[in-house]
N, C-alpha and C positions, 0 to 999 in steps of 0.2 A: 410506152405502155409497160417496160419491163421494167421503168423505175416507180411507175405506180402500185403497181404490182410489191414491188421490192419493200415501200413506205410503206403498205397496207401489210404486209406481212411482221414489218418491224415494230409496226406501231401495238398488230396484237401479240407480241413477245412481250415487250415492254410494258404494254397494259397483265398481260397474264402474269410476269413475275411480280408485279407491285399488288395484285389482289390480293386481300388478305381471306382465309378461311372463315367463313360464319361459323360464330361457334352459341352455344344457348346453355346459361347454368341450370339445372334444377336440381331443388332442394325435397329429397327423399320424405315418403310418408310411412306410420305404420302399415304392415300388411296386418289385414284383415282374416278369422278364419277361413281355413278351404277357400280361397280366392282362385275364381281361375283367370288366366291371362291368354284368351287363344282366340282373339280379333283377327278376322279373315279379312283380306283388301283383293281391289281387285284385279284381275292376273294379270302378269309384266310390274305390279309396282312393288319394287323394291321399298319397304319403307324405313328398315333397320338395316344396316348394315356396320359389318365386324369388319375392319380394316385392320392392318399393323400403323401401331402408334408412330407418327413422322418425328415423335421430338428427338432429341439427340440423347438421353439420357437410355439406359441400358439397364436391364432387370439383374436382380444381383444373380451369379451363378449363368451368366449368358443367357436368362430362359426370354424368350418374345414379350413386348409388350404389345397391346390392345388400345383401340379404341373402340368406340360405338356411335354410329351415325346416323341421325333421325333425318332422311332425304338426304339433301347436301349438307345438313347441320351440322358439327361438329357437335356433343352434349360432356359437358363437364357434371360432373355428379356433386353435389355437397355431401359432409359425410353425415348432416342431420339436420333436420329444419330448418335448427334454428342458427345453423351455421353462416356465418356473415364473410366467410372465404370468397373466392371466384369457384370455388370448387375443381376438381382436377378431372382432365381424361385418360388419365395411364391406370389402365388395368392389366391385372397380372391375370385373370383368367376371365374369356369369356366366351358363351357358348349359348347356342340358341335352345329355348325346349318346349316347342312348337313347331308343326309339320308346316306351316303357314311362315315361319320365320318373323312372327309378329312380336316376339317374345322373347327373352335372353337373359339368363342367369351371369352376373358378371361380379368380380372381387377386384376393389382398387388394387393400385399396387403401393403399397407402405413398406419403407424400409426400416421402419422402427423397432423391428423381432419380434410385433404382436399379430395376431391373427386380424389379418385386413377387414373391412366391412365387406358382406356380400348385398349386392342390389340386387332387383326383377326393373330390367328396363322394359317397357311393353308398350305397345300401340290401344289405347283405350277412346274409344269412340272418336279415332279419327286424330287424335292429339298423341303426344308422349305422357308419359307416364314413370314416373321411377316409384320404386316400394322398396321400404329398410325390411333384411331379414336381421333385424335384432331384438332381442327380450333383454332386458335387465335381469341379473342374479345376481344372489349373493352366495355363491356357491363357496364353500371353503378353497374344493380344488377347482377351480373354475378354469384358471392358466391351464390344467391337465388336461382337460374334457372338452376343452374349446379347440377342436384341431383343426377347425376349417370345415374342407371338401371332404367326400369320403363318397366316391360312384360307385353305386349298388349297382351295376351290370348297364342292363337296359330301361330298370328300373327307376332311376331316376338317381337324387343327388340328398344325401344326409349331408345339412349344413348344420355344422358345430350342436351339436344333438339335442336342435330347436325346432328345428325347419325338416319337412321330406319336399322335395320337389320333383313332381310327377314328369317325365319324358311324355312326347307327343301332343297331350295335353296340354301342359305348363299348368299345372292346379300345385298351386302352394298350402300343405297340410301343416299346421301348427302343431307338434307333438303334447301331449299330455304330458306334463310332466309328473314323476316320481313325489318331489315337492316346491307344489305352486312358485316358490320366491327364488329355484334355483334350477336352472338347465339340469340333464340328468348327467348326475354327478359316476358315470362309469363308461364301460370302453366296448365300443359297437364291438358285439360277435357276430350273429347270425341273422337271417332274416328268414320267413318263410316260404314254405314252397308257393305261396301266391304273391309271395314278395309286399305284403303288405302288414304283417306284424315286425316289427324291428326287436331284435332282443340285446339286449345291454348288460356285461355282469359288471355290477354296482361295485365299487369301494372300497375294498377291503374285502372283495369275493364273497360278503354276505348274502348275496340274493341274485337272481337275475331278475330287471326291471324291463318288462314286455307293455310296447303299445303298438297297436292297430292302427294306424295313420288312418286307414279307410271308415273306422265306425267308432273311433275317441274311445276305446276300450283300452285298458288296461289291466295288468296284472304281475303281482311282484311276488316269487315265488323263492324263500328261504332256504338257503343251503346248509347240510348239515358240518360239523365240525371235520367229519371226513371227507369233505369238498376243499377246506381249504390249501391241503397239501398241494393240488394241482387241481385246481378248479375248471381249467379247460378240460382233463381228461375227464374229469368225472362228469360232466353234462352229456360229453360224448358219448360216455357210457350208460347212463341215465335217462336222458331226456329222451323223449319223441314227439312229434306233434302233432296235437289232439283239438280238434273242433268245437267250439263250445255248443250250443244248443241254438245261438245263432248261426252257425256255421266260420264262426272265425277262428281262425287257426292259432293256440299259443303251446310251447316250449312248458311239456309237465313232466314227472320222474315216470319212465315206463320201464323202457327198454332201448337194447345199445341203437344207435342210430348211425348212418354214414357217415364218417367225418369232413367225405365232401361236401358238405352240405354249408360248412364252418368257411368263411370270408377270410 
């Protein structure tokens, strides 16, 4: 009996390490305005899961890599539709943003010193789903203003100053841009006490460029010649925020304001 026992144990060693992982490619789509991605399943099923990446290669700078798992699926991402790769599972960041865990903001991991693509992997009637957070531009500084990640608190995730990704929800807001053919070409400062207008000082400290993720509003408000000295100080000292007649909140010349308020 103890050597049957013994075979039956050997033989599922032996079958276990020769399994290989299912793995499944899928090739990313545009996201859509204000998309939301927040598919409820039902309780105990796991249906996304964030693992640490098994392969043997290593993020530069010691940081963790990622995977992301549909069931037992292993999901390799392409980096574009029309991508004809196997597509890859190393990601350098990945993080759920949905209370449901159906949803998950994640960035390949690219060693190449460009700012990696970020995906929305998500559970969409029952299947997988991947969505590209990318726009085309032809921005002059484009390499500058393209930083990635940038976590607005609880708020949610400024992706390279294209994308707002709402926490809890997972609702993906397509920002307005400054102009249509170019991501906004200046450097996130502030955001509002409702956390939903984003404020940007543009380029050459010309102007600050203000959009509402919540209501596609915006507003670009020019700075005068004695802003550019220090253009942080003088907002600080200048602005406050003021509700327009819809009730949306934007960054206008009043009076000094807290400088905690400043990201």
């Amino acid at each position: 009996m103890k050597k049957v026992l013994y075979l039956i144990a050997l033989i599922a060693i032996i079958y276990g390490c020769g399994k290989k992982e299912i793995s499944a490619t899928y090739a990313p789509r545009p996201i859509t305005v204000t998309e939301k991605f927040n598919e409820s399943t039902e309780p105990g099923d796991s249906a996304l899961k964030i693992v640490k990446y098994a392969g043997e290669e290593k993020a530069a700078a010691g940081k963790e890599l990622f995977s992301i798992k549909f069931r037992d699926t292993l999901v390799n991402i392409k980096l574009t539709e029309s991508d004809s790769s196997a597509g890859t599972a190393k990601l350098a960041f990945a993080a759920f943003i949905n209370t449901q865990k159906t949803a998950a903001l994640v960035q390949i991991a690219d060693e190449s010193g460009l700012t990696a693509p970020f995906f929305i992997v998500a559970l969409k009637d029952g299947k997988l789903d991947v969505g590209s957070l990318y726009r085309a531009s032809n921005g002059k500084k484009d390499t500058e203003f393209t930083k990635g990640l940038t976590q607005l608190g609880r708020a949610g995730y400024l992706i390279n100053n294209d994308f707002f990704i709402t926490n809890v929800n997972a609702k993906v807001h397509v920002l307005k841009r400054q102009n249509p053919d170019e991501r906004i070409q200046g450097e996130f400062i502030t955001n509002s006490p409702d956390k939903t207008t984003l404020v940007f000082l543009t380029l050459g400290s010309s102007s600050i460029y203000q959009v509402n993720y919540a209501s596609n509003e915006s507003l670009d408000v020019k700075l005068s010649k004695e802003a550019n000295a220090d253009a942080y100080r003088y907002i600080q000292k200048n602005f406050t925020w003021q509700p327009n007649s819809g009730g949306v909140y934007f960054f206008k010349p009043d009076k000094v304001v807290d400088i905690s308020s400043f990201k």
